[in-house]
N, C-alpha and C positions, 0 to 999 in steps of 0.2 A: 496490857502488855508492858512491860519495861523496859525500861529507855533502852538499854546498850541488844534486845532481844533480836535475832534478825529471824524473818519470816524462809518457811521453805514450803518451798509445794511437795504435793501428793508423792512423787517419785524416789524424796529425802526418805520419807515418812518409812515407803517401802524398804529401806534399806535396813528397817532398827528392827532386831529382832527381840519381841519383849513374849516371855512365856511364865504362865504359873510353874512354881517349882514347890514341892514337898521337902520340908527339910527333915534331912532324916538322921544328923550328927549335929551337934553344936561344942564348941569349948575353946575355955578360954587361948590366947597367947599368950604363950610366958614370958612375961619380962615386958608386956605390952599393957599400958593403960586403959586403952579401949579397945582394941580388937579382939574378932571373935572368929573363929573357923568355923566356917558352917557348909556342909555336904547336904546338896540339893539335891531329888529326886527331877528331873526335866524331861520322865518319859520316856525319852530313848536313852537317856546317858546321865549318868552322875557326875555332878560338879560340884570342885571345891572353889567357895567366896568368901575371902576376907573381909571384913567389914567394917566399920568403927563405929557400933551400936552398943557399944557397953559403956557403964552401966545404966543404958536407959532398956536394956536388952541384955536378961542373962541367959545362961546358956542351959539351965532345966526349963525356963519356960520357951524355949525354940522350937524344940521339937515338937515336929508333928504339925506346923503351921504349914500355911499354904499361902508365898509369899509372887512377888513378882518380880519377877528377876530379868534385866535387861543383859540377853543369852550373846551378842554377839562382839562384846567389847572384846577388843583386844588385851590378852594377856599383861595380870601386871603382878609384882615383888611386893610384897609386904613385911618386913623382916624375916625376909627367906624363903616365904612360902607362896606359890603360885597362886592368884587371883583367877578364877574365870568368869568371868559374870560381875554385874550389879545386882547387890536389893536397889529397888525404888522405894525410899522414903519422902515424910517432909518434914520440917522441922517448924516447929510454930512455937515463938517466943521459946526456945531452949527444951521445948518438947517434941522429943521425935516419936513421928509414927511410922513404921513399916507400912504399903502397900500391899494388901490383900482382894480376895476376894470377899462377897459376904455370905456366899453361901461356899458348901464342900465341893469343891470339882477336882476331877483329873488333871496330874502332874505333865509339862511339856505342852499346854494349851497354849493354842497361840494367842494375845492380846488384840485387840483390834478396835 
C-alpha cells in the first residue's frame, strides 16, 4: 500500500460504478497532443470519454475493444468536449495499458 493511500470499507467500494464498455467510435482531438474521443457501448446507454491515451493508443486500433470504464464519475471539459466516464489504465515505466477483460463479454457488465 502506499504511504499517502487511505483505506475504505466495503460500503466506499459500493458507491464506484465500474462496467465493461464496447468502444464503438474513436478519434483523434484536434489541436490536442494526446487526446482521443472515444464512444463507449455501456449496455443500456452510449458514452462519450476523453481520454489522454494517444499515442500509446490510436484511434483504428480502439475499436471494437472491450475496455473498463469507471461509469459514474462526474462530468468533466476536455477542450470543450464533455467527459463521462473513466478508462481504467496503468502505466508502467511510461507504458500504458488499458483495462480489459480476457475473454469477450457483454457491454454495460458490472465489475466486481
Amino acid at each position: 500500500m502506499e504511504e499517502n493511500e487511505e483505506l475504505i470499507d466495503i460500503e466506499d467500494f459500493r458507491k464506484i460504478s465500474i462496467k465493461t464498455g464496447k468502444v464503438l467510435e474513436c478519434e483523434k482531438v484536434e489541436k490536442s497532443r494526446s487526446l482521443l474521443r472515444i464512444v463507449v457501448d455501456l449496455g443500456d446507454e452510449k458514452r462519450q470519454i476523453i481520454s489522454s491515451i494517444y499515442p500509446s493508443y490510436k484511434p483504428d486500433e480502439m475499436v471494437g475493444k472491450i475496455l473498463i470504464v469507471l461509469a459514474n464519475l462526474k462530468k468533466a471539459k476536455f477542450m470543450g468536449l464533455e467527459s463521462q466516464g473513466m478508462l481504467l489504465a496503468v502505466d508502467d515505466q511510461d507504458t500504458l495499458s488499458l483495462l480489459t477483460t480476457d475473454r469477450v463479454v457483454s457491454s454495460g457488465l458490472k465489475v466486481s
